[in-house]
C-alpha positions, 0 to 999 in steps of 0.5 A: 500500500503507497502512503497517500492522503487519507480519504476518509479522514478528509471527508469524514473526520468527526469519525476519528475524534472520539477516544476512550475516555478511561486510557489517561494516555489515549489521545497520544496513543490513539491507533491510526485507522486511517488506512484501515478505512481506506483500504476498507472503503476501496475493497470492501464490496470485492474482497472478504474481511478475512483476506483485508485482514491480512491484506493490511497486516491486522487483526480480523476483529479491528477490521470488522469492527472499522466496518460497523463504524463506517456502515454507521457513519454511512460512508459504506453500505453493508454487503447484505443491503447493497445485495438486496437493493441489487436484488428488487431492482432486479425484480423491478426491472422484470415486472416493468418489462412484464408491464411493457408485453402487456401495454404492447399487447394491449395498444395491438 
């Protein structure tokens, strides 16, 4: 992975200003997601989390749980959602080509 500027970070910052409020130390060693989210947002839709994972050197648990964050914050939408919104325009399109043969036949 080349070191470019963050995405995310620049469109969505408000996501990377909350820390843990019980570390004393947490705003110095807070962990760098930045990149995580990146590759997350780039290849989310074609690669699993296992191979993200492992893709980016992390563990499976940090990667899943930067996904709820940006499915919450909106910035992806869930693979089973996209999935479904691809399945009723598949539907749709069908029974407006239904409705179509049947105008046709109606105007013969």
């Amino acid at each position: 992975m080349t070191n470019k500027a963050p995405i995310v970070m620049a469109v969505m910052p408000k996501i990377y200003t909350k820390h843990i409020a019980h570390f004393k130390k947490a705003e110095k060693l807070t962990y760098n997601y930045a990149p995580i989210d990146d590759h997350v947002v780039t290849n989310y839709m074609v690669d699993t989390i296992k191979k993200m994972a492992a893709d980016l050197n992390e563990p499976r648990y940090r990667i899943e749980s930067r996904i709820q964050v940006l499915a919450r914050n909106k910035v992806i939408v869930r693979k089973t959602k996209a999935f479904e919104l691809a399945k009723r325009k598949t539907q749709a399109l069908l029974q407006l080509e239904e409705i179509e043969k049947q105008l046709k036949t109606a105007l013969k």
